[in-house]
RODO-2510 file (C-alpha; in nm, 4 decimals, decimal comma):
residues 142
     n   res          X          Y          Z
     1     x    -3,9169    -4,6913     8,6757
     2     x    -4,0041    -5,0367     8,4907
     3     x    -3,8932    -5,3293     8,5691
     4     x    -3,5999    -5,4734     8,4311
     5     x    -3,5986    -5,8487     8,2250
     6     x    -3,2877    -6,0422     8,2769
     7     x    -3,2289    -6,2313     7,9595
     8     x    -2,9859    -6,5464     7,9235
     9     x    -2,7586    -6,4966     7,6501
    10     x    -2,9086    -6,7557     7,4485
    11     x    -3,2298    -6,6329     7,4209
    12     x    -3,1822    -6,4132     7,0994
    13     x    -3,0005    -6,6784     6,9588
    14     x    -3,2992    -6,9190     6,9853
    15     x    -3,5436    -6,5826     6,8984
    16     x    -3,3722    -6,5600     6,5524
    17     x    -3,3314    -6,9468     6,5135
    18     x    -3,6983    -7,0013     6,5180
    19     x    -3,8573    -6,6295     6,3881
    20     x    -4,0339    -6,7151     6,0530
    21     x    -3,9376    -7,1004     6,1102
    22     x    -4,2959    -7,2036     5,9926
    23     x    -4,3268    -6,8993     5,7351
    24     x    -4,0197    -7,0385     5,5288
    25     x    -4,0663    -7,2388     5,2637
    26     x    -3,8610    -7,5900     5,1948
    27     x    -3,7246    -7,6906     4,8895
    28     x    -3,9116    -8,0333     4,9190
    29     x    -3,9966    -8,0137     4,5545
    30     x    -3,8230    -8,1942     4,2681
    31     x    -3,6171    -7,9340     4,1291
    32     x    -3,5065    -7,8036     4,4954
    33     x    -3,0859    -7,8876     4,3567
    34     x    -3,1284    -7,6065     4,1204
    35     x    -3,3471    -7,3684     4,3163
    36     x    -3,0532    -7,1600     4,3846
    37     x    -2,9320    -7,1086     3,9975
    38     x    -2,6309    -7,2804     3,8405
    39     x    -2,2953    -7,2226     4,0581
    40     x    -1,9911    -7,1385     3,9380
    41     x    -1,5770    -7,1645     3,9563
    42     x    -1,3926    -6,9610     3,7159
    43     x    -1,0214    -6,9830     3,7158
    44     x    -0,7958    -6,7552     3,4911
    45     x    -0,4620    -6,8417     3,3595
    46     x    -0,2582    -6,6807     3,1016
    47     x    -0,4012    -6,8792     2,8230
    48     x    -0,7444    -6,9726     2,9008
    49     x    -1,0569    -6,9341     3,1227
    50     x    -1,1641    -7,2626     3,3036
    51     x    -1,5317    -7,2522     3,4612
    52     x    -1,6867    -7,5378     3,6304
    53     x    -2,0430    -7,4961     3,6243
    54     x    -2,2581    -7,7275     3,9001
    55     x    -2,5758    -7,8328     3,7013
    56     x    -2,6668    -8,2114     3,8364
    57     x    -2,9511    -8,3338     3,7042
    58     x    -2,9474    -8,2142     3,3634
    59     x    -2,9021    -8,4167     3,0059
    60     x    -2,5951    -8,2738     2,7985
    61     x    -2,8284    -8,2060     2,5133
    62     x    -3,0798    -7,9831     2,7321
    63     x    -2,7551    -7,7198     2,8150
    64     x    -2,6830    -7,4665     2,6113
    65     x    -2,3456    -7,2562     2,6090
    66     x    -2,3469    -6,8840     2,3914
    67     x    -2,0069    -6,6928     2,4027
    68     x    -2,0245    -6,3669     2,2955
    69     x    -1,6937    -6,1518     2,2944
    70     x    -1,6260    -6,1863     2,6350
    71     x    -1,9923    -6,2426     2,8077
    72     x    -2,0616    -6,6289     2,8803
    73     x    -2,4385    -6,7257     2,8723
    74     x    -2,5266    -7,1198     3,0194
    75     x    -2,8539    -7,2332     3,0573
    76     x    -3,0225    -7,5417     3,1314
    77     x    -3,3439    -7,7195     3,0803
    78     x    -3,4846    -7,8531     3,3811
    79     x    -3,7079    -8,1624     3,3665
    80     x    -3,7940    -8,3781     3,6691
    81     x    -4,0214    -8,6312     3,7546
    82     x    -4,0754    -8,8487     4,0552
    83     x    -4,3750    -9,0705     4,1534
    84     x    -4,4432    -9,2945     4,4359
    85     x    -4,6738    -9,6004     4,4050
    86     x    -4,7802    -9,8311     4,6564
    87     x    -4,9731   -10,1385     4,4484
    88     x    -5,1634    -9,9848     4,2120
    89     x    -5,2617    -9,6420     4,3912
    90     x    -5,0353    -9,3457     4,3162
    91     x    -4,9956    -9,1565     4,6530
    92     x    -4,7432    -8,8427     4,5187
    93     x    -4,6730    -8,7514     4,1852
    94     x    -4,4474    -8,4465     4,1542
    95     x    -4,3348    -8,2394     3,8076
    96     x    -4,0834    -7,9701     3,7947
    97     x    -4,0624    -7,8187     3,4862
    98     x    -3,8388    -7,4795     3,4396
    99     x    -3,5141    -7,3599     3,2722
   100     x    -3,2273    -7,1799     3,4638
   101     x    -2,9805    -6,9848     3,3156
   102     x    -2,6193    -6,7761     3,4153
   103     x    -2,4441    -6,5532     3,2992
   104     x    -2,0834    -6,3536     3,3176
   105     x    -1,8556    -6,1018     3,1609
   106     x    -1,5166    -6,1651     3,1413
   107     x    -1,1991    -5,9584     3,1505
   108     x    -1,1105    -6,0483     2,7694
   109     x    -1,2993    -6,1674     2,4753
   110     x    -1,2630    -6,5624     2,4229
   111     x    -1,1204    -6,7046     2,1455
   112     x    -1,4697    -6,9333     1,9928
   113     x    -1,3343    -7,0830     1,7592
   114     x    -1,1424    -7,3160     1,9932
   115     x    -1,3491    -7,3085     2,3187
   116     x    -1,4342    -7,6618     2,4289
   117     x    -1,7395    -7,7545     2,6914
   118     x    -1,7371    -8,1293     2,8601
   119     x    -2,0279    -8,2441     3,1018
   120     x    -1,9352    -8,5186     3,3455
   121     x    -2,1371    -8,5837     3,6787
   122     x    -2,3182    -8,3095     3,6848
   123     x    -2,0580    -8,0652     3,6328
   124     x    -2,0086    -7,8308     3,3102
   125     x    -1,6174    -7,7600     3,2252
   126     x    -1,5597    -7,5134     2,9950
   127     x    -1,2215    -7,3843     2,8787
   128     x    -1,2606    -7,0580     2,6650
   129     x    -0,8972    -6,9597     2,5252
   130     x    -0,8446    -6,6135     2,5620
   131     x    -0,8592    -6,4069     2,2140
   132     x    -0,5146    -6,3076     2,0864
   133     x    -0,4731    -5,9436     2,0888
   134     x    -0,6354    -5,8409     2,3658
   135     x    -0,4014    -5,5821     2,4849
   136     x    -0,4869    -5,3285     2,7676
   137     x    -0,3353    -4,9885     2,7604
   138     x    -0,2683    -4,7550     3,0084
   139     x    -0,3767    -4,3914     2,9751
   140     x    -0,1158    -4,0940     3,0843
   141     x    -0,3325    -3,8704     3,2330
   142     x    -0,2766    -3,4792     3,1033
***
């Protein structure tokens, strides 16, 4: 019969913690706040859609909204810079350069015509009035 190992209960903990610790890679680079795509809140009332869309970094004139019945397209032109200087040597210069983009369907079509967008802090409000008409009807089943 083998022997048996006694393990401590922490030991797989620490096993997972640092597996692939050194394989992983950091998001050290510029663009590292959008990385992970554009996030999202999206609150329904009986009127309207609200969505609060995190996109820091970002001029208002490089987003772009596109409603299309009831599908919601936002995307975003990422442009970053950052450069260190000591004296007149540059020691780090560091571009990101790249467009992100998100997109959702909706229950009902939204009403374009009076759909607003605001951008304030980083943040994207958009309040899409729901369509007028957009009735849902229940089949009796035979």
């Amino acid at each position: 019969m083998k022997d048996l190992i006694r393990r401590t209960s922490l030991e797989p903990l620490l096993d997972d913690m640092f597996k692939g610790f050194f394989v992983r890679p950091f998001g050290f680079e510029a663009g590292a706040d959008l990385a992970g795509g554009i996030k999202l809140d999206v609150k329904e009332d009986d009127k309207a859609y609200t969505v609060h869309a995190e996109i820091p970094g970002v001029k208002k004139e490089d987003i772009s909204v596109q409603i299309e019945g009831g599908r919601v397209q936002i995307s975003a032109e990422v442009k970053k810079e950052s450069e260190t200087k000591e004296g007149e040597r540059v020691l780090r210069s560091e571009r990101y350069y790249g467009q992100v983009s998100r997109s959702f369907q909706l229950a009902q079509e939204v009403d374009q015509s009076t759909a607003t967008a605001r951008y304030n802090d980083g943040v994207l409000e958009l309040t899409l009035p729901k369509k007028a008409g957009g009735t849902s009807r229940r089949l009796t089943i035979e």
